[in-house]
N, CA, C and O of each residue as an XYZ file, in Angstrom:
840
protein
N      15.821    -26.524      1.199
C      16.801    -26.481      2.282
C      16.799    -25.094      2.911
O      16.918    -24.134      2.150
N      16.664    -24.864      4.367
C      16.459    -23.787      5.205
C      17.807    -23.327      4.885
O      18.611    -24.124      4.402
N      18.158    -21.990      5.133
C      19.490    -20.886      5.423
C      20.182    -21.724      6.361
O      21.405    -21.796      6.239
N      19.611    -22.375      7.285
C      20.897    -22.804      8.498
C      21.601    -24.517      8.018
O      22.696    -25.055      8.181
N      20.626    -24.826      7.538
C      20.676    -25.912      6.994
C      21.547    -25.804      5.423
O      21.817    -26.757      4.693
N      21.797    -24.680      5.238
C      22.924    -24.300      4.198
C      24.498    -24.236      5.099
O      25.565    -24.848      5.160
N      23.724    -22.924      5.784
C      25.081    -22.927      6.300
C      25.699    -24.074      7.132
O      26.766    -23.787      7.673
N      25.300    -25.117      7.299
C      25.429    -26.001      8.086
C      26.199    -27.272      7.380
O      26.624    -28.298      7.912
N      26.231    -26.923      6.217
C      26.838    -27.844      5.561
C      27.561    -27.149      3.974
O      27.547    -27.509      2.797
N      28.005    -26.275      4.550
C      29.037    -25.317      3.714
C      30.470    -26.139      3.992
O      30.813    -26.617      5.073
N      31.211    -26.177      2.739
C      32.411    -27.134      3.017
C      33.477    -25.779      2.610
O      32.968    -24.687      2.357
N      34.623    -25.922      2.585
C      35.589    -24.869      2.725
C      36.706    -26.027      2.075
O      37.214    -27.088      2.439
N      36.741    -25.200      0.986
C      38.174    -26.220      0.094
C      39.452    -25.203     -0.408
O      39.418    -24.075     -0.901
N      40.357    -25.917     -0.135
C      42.024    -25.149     -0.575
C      42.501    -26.682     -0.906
O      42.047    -27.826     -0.913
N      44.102    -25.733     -1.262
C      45.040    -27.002     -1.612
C      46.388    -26.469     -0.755
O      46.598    -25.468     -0.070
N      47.082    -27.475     -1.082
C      48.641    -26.958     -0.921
C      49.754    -27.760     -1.929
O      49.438    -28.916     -2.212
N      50.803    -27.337     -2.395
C      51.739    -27.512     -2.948
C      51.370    -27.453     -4.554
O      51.819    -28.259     -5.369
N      50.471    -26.357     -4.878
C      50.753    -26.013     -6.793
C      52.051    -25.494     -7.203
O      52.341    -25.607     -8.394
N      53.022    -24.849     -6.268
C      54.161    -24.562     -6.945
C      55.316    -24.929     -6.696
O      56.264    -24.188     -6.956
N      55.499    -26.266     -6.086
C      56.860    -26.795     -5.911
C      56.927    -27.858     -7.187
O      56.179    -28.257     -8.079
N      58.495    -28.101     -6.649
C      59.092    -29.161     -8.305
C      58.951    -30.324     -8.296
O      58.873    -31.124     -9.229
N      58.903    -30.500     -6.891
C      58.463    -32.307     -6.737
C      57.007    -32.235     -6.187
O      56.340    -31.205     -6.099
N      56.555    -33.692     -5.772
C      55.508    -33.901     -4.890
C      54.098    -33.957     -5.626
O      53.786    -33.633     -6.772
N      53.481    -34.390     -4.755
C      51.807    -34.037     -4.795
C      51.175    -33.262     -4.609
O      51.597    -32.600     -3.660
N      49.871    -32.723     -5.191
C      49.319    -31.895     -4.744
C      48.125    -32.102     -3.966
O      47.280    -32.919     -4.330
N      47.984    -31.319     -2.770
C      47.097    -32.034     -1.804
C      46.266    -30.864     -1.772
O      46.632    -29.689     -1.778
N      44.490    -31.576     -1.717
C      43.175    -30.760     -1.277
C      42.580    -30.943      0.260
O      42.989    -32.018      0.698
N      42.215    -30.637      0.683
C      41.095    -30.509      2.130
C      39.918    -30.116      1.866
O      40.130    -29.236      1.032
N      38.739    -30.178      2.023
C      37.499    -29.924      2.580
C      37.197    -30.210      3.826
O      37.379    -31.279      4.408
N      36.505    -28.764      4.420
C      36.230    -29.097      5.906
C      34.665    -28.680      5.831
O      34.571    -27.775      5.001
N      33.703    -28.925      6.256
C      32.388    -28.626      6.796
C      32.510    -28.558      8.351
O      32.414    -29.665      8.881
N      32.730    -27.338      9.340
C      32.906    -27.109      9.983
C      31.266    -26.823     11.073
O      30.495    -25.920     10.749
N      31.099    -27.339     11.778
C      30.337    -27.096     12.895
C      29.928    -25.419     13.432
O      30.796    -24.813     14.061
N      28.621    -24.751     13.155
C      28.872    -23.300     13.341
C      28.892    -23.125     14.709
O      29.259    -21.991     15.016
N      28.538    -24.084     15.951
C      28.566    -24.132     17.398
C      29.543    -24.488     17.809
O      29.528    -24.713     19.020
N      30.661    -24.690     17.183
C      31.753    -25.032     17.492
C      33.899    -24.907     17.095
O      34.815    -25.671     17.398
N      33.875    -23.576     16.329
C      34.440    -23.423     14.969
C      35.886    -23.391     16.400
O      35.719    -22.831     17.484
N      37.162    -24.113     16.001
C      38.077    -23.644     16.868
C      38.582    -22.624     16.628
O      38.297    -22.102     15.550
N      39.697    -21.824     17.705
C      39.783    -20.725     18.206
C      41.061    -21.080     16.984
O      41.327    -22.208     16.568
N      41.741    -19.776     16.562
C      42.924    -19.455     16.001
C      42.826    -19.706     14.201
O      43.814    -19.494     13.497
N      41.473    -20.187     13.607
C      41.783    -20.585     12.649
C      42.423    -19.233     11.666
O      42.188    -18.042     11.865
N      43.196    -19.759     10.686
C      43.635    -18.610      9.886
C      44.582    -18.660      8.437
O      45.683    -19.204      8.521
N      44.211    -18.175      7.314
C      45.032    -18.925      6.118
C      46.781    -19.095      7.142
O      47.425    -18.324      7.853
N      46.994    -20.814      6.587
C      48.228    -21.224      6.968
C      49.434    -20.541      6.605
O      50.562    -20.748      7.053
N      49.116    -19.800      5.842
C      50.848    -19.249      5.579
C      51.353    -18.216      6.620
O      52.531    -17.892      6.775
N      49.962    -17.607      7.515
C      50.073    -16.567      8.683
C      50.511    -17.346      9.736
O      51.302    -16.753     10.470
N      50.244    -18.529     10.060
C      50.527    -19.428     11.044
C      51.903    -20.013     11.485
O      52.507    -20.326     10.458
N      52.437    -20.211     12.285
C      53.778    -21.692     12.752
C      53.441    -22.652     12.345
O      52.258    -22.844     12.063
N      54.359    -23.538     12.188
C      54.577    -24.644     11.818
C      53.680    -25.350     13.325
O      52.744    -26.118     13.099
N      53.905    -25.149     14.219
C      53.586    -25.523     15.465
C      51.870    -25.142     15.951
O      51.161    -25.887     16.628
N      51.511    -23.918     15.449
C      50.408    -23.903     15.267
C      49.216    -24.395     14.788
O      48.066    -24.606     15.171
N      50.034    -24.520     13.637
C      48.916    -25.681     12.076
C      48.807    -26.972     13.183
O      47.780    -27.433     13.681
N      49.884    -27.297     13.348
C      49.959    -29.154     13.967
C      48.980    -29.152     15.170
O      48.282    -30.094     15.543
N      49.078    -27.721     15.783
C      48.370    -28.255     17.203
C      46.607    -27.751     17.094
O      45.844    -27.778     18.060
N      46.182    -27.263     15.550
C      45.219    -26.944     14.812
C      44.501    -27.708     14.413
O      43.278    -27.601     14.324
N      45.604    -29.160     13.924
C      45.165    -29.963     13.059
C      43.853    -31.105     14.096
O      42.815    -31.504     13.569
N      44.107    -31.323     15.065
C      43.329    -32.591     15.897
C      42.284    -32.066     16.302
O      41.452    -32.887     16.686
N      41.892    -30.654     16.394
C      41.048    -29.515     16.832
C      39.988    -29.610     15.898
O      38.811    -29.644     16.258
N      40.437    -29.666     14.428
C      39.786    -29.216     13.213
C      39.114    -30.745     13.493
O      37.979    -30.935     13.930
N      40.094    -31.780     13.134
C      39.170    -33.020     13.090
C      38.394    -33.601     13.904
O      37.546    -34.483     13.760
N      38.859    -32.875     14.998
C      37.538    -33.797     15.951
C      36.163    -33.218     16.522
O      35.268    -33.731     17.194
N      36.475    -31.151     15.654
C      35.330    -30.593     16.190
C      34.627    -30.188     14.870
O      33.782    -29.301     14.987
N      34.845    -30.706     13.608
C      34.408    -30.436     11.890
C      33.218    -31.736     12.262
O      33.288    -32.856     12.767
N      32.154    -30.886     11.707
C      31.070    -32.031     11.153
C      31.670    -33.082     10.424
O      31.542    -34.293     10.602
N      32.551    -32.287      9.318
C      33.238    -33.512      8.361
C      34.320    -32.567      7.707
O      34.507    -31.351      7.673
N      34.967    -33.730      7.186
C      36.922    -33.426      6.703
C      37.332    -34.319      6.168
O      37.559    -35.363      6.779
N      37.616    -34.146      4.492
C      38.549    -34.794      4.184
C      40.137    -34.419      3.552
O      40.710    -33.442      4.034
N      40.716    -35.100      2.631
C      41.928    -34.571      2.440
C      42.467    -36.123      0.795
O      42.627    -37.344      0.804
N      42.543    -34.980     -0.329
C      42.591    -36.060     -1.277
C      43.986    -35.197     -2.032
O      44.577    -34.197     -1.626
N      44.155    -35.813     -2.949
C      45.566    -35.739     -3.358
C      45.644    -35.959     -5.358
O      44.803    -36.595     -5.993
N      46.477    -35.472     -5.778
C      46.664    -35.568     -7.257
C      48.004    -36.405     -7.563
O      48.542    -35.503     -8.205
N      48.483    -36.930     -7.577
C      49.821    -37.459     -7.998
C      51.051    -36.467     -8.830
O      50.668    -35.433     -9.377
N      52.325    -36.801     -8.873
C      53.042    -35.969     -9.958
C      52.698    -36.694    -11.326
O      52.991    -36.106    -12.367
N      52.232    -37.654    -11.367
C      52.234    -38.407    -12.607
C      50.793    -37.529    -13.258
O      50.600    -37.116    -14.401
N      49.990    -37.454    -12.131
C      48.666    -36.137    -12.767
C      48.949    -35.246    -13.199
O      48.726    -34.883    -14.355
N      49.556    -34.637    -12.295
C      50.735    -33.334    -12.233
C      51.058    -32.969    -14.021
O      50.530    -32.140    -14.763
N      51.928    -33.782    -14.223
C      52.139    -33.657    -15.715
C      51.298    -34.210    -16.521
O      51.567    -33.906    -17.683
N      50.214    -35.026    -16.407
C      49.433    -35.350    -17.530
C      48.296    -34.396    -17.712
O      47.744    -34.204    -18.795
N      47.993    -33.836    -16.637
C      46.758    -32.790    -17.082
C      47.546    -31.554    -16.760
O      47.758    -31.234    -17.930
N      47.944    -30.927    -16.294
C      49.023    -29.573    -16.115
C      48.346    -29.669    -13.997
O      47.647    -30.484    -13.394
N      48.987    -28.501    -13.619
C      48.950    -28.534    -12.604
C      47.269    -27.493    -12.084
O      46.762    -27.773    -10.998
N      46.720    -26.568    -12.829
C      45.668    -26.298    -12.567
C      44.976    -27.263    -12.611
O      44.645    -27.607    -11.477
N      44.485    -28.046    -13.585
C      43.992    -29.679    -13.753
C      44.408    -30.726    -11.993
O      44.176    -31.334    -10.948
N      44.807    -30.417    -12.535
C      45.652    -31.953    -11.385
C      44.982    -30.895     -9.781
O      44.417    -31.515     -8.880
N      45.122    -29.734     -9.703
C      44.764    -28.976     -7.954
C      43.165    -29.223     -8.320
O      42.625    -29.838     -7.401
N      42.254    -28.914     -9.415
C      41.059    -29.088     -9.392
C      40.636    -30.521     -8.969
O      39.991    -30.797     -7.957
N      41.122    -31.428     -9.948
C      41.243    -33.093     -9.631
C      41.227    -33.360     -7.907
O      40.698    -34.234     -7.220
N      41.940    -32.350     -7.628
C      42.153    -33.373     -6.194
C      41.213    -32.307     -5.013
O      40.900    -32.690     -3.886
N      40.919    -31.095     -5.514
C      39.609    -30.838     -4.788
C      38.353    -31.777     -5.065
O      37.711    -32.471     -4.276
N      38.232    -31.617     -6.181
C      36.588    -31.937     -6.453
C      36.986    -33.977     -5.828
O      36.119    -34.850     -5.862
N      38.192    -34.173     -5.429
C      38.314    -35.693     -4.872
C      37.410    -35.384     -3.222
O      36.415    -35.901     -2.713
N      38.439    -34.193     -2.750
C      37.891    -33.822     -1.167
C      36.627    -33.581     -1.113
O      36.087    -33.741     -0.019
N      35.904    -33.186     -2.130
C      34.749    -32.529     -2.067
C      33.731    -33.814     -1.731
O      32.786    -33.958     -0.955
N      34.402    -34.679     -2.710
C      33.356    -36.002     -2.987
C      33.504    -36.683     -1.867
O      32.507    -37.354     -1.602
N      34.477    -36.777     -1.013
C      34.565    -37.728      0.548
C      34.276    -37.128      1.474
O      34.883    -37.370      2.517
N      33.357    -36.229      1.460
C      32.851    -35.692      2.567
C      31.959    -36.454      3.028
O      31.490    -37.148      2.126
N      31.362    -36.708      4.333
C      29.902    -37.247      4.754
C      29.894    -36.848      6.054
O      30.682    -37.183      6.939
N      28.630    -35.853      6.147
C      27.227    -35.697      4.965
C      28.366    -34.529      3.915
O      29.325    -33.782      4.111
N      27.587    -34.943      2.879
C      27.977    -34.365      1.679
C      27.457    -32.904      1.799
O      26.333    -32.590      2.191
N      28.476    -32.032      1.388
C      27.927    -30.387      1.368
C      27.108    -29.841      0.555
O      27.113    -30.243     -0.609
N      26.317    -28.926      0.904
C      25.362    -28.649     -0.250
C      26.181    -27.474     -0.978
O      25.826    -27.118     -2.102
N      27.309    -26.854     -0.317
C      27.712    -25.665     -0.956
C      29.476    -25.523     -0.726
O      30.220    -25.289      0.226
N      29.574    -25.705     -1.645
C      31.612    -25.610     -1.235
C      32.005    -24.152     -1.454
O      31.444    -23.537     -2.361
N      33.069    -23.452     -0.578
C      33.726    -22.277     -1.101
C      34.933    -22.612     -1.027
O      35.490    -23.096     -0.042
N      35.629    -22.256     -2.570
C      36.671    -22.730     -2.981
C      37.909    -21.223     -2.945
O      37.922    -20.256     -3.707
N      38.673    -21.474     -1.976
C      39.636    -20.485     -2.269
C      40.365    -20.141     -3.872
O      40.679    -20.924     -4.768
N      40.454    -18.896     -3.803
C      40.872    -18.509     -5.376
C      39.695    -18.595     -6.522
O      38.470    -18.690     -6.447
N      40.368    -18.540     -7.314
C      38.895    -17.546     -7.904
C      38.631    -18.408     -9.275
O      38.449    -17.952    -10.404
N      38.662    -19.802     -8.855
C      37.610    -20.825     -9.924
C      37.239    -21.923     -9.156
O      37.921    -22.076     -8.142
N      36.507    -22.589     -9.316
C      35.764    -23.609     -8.477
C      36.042    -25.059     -9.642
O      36.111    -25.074    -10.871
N      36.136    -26.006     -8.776
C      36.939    -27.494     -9.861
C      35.293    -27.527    -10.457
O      34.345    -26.881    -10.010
N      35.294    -28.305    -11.382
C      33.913    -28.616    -12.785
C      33.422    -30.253    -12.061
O      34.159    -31.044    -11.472
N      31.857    -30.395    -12.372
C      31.772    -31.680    -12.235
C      31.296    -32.021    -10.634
O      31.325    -33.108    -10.057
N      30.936    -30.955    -10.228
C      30.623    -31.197     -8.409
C      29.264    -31.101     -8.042
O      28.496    -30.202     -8.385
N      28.975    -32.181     -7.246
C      27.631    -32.386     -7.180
C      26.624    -31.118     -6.037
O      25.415    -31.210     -5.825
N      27.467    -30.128     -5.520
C      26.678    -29.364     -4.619
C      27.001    -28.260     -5.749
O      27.512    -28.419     -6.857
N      26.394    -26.722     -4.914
C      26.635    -25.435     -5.539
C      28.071    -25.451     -4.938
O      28.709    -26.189     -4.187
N      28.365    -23.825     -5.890
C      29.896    -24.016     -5.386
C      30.192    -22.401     -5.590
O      29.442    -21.762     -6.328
N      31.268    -21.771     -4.941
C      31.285    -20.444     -4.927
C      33.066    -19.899     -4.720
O      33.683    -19.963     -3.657
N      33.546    -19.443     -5.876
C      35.231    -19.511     -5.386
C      34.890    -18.418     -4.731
O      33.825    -17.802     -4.723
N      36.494    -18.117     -3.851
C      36.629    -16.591     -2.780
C      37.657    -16.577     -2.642
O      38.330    -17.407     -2.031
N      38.208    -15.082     -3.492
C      39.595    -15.163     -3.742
C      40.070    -14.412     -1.978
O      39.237    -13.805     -1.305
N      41.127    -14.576     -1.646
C      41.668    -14.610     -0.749
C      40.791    -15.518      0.530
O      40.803    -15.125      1.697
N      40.228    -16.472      0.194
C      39.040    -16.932      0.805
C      40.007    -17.382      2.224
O      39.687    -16.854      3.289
N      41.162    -18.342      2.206
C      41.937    -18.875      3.123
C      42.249    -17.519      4.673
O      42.889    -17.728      5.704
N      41.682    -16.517      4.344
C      42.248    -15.643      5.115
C      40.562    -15.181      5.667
O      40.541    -14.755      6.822
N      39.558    -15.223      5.134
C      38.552    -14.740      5.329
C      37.140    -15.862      5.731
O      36.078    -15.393      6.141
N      37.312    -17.077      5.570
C      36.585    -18.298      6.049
C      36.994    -18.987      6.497
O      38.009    -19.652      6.285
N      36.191    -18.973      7.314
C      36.939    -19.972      8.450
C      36.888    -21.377      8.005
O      37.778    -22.125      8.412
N      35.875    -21.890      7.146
C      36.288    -23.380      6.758
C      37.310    -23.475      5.927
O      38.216    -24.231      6.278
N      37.449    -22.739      4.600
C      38.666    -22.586      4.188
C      39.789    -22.655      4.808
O      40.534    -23.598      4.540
N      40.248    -21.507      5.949
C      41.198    -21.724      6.464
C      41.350    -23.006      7.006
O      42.371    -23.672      6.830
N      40.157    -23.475      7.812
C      40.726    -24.993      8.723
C      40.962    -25.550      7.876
O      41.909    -26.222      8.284
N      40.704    -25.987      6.255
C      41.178    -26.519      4.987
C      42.384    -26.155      4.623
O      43.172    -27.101      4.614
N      42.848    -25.093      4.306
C      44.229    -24.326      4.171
C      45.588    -25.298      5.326
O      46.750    -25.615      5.072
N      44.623    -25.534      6.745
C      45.700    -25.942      7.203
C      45.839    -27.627      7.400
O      46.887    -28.206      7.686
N      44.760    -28.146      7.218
C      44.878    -29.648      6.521
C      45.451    -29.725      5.583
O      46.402    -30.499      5.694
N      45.335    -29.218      4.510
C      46.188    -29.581      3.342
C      47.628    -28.916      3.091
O      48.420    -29.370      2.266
N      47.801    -28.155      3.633
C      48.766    -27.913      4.583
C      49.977    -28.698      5.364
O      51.147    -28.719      4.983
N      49.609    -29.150      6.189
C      50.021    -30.014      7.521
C      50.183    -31.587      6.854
O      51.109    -32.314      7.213
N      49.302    -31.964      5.973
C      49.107    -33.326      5.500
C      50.287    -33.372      4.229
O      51.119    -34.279      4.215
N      50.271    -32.555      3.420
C      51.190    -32.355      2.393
C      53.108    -32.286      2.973
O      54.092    -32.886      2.543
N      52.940    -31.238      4.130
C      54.183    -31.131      4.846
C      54.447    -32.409      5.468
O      55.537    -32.685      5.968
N      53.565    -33.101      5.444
C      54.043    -34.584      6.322
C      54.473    -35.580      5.001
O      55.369    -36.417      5.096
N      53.728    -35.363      3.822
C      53.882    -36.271      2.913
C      55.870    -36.367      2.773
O      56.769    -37.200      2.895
N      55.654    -34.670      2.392
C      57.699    -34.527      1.686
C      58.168    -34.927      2.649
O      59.017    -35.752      2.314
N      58.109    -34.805      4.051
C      58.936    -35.274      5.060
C      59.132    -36.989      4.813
O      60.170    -37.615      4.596
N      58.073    -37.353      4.905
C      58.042    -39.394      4.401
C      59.017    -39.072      3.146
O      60.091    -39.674      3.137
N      58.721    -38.129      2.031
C      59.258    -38.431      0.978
C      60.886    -38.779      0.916
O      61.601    -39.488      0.207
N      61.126    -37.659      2.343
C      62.917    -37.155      2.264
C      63.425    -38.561      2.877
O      64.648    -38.420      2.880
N      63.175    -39.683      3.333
C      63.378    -40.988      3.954
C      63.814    -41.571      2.682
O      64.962    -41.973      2.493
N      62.941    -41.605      1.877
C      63.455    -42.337      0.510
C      64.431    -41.363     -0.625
O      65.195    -41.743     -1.512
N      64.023    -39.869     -0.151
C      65.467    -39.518     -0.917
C      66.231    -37.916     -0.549
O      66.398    -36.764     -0.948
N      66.537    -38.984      0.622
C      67.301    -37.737      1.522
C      68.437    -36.566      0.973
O      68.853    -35.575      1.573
N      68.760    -37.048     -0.345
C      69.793    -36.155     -1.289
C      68.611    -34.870     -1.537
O      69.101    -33.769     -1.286
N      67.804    -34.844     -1.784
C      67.467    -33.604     -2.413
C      66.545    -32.492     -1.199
O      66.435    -31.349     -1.642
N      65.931    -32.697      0.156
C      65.905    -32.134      1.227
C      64.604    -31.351      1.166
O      64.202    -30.208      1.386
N      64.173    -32.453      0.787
C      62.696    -32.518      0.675
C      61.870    -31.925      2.080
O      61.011    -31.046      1.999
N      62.202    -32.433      3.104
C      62.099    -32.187      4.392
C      61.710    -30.799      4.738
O      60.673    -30.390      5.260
N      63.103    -29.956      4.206
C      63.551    -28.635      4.777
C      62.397    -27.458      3.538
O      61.847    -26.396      3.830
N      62.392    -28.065      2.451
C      61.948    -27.037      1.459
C      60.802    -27.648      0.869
O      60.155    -26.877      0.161
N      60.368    -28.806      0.957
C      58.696    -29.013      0.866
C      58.747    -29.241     -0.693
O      57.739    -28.946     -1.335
N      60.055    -29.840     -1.468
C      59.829    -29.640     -2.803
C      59.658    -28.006     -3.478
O      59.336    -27.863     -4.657
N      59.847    -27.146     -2.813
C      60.027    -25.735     -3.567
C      61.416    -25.764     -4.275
O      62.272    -26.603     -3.992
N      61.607    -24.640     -5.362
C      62.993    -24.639     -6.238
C      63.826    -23.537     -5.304
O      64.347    -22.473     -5.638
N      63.769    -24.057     -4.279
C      65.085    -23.126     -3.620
C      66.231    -23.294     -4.214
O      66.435    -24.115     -5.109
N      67.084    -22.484     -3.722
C      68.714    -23.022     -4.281
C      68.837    -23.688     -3.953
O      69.198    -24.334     -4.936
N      68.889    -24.675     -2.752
C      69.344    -25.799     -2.536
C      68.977    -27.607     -3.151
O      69.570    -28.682     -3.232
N      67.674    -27.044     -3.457
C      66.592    -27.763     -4.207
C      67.547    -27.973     -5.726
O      68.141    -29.009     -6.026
N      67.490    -26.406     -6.744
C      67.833    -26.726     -7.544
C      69.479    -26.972     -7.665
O      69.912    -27.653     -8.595
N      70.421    -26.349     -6.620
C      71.777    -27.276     -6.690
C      71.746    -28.428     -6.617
O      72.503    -28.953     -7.433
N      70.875    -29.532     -5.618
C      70.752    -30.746     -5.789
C      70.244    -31.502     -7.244
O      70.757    -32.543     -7.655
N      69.276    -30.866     -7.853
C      68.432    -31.680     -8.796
C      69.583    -31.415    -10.218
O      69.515    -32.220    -11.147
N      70.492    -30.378    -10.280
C      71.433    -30.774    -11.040
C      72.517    -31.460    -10.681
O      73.376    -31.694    -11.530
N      72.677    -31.941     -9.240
C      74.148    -32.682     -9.086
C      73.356    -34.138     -8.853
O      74.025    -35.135     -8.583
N      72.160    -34.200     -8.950
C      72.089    -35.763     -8.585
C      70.494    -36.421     -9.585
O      69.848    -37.463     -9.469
N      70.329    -35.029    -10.671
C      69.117    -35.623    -11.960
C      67.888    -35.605    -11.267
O      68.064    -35.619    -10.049
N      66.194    -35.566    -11.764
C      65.412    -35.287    -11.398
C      64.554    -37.208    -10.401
O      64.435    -38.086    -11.256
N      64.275    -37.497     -9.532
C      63.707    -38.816     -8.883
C      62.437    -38.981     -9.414
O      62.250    -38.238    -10.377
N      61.628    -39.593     -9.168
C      60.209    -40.235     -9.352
C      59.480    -39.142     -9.256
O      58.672    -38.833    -10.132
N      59.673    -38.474     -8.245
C      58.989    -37.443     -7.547
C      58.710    -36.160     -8.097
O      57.805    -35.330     -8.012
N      59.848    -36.286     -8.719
C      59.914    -34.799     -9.549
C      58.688    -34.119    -10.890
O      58.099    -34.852    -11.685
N      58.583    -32.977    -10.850
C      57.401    -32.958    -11.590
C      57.882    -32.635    -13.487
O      58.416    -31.620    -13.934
N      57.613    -33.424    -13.971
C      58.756    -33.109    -15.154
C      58.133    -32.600    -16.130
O      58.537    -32.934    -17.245
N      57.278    -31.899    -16.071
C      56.054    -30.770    -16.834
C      56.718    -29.578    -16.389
O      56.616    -28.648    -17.189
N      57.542    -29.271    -15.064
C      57.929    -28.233    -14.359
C      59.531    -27.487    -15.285
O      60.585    -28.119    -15.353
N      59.395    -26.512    -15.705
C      60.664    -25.877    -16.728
C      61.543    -26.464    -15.735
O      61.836    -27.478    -16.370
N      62.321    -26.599    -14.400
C      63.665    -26.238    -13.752
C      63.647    -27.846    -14.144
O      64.519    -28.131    -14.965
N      63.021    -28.679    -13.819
C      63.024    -30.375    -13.997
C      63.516    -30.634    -15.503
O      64.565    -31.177    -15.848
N      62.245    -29.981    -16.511
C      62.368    -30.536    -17.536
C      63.845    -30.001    -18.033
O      64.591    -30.873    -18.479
N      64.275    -28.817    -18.001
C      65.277    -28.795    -18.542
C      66.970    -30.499    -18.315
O      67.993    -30.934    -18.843
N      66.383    -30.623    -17.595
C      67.301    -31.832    -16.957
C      67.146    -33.165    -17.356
O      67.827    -34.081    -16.895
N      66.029    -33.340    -18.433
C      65.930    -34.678    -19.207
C      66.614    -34.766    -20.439
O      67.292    -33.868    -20.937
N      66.456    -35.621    -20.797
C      66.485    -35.699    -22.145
C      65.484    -35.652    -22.735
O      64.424    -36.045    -22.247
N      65.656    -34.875    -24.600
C      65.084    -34.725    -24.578
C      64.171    -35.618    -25.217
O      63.079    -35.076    -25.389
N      64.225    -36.682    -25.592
C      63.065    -37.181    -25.888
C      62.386    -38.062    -24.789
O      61.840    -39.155    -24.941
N      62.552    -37.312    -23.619
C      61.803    -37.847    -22.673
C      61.047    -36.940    -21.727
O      60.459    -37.261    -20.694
N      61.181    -35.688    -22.307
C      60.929    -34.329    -21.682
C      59.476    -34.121    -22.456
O      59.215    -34.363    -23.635
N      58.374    -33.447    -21.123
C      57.154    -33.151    -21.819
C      57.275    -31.672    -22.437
O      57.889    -30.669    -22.074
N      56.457    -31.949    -23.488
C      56.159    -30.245    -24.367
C      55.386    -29.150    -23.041
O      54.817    -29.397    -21.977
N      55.678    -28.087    -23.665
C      54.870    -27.034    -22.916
C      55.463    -26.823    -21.114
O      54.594    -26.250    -20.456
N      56.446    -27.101    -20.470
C      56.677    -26.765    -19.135
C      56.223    -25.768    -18.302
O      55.947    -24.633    -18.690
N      56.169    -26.012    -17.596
C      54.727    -24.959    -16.339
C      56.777    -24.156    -16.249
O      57.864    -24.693    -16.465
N      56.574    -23.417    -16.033
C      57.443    -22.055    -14.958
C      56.879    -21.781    -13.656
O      55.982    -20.943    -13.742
N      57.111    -22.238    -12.351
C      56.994    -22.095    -11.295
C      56.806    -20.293    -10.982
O      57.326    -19.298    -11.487
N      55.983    -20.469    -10.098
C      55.263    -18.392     -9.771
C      56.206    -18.084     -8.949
O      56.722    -16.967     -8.955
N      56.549    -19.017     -8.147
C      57.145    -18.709     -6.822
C      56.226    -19.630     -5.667
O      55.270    -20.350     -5.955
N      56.879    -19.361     -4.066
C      56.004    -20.145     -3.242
C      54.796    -20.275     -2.635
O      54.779    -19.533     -1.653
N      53.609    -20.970     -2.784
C      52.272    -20.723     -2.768
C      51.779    -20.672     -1.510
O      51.084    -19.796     -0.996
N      52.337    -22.028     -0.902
C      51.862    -22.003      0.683
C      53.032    -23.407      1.533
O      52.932    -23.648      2.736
């Protein structure tokens, strides 16, 4: 395979939501077009809300290829949450077509088990441009998920905080117990079961990721 013919099918993978209490965790891969890369791309957390969205139809209709795969909370807690963000890259990675010969994975491990080469890059979302257009798919797609989510359970305001442990987050999840949604591997959750229904070992949230 020629150099251009590498770069030509370089995929750019992130996630979004490893550190909130509810939800899914969502991946992107983009293989981005080098004759065509849109204007503004940039890790999403630098961006508007309004930006990402008007980013998002740009990315998909001028990316060689793009996908966008997902881990469940039920993953979430059965493999821990590093597990479960790898899971749902190496998902994006695999629905690409044409398939990439080379993924760069923001942060600084690459998911196991992937059929191209693969290369993490820590602060990569800020410095590649496929990354970033990934950063803001998974991104934008995840922020749309909690919004659907807050329809079915508008008590806890899912909407406004994306499943992060804000205060308002965790005043709700003690006045009204943890939903489906909730990640119950997560210390602020688990403390709120019972306990013989509470998993061993609880993740402690870092703070907000993206």
């Amino acid at each position: 395979m020629s150099l251009s013919d590498l770069e030509s099918l370089t995929a750019g993978v992130d996630e979004a939501g490893r550190g909130p209490l509810a939800g899914p965790v969502c991946a992107a891969a983009v293989i981005l077009d080098p004759a065509c890369i849109p204007p503004g791309l940039d890790d999403s957390k630098r961006l508007s809300e309004a930006a990402r969205e008007a980013l998002v139809p740009m990315i998909e209709q001028q990316a060689r290829a793009w996908a966008i795969a997902w881990a469940s909370v039920e993953e979430i807690d059965r493999l821990n949450i590093l597990q479960a963000t790898m899971l749902a890259m190496r998902r994006a990675l695999t629905a690409l077509e044409p398939p990439p010969a080379l993924a760069l994975v923001d942060g600084n491990r690459c998911p196991d088990g992937l059929t191209c080469a693969a290369r993490p890059v820590v602060g990569g979302d800020a410095l590649e441009p496929a990354i970033s257009a990934a950063s803001i798919l998974a991104k934008v797609a995840r922020d749309r998920e909690m919004h659907r989510l807050d329809t079915f359970y508008p008590q806890y305001g899912f909407a406004r905080h994306k499943g992060y442990g804000t205060k308002a987050h965790l005043t709700a999840l003690r006045h009204h117990g943890p939903c489906d949604e909730h990640r119950r591997s997560f210390a602020p959750v688990r403390r709120l079961l019972p306990a013989e229904s509470a998993p061993q070992n609880p993740v402690t949230p870092v703070g907000r990721d993206r």
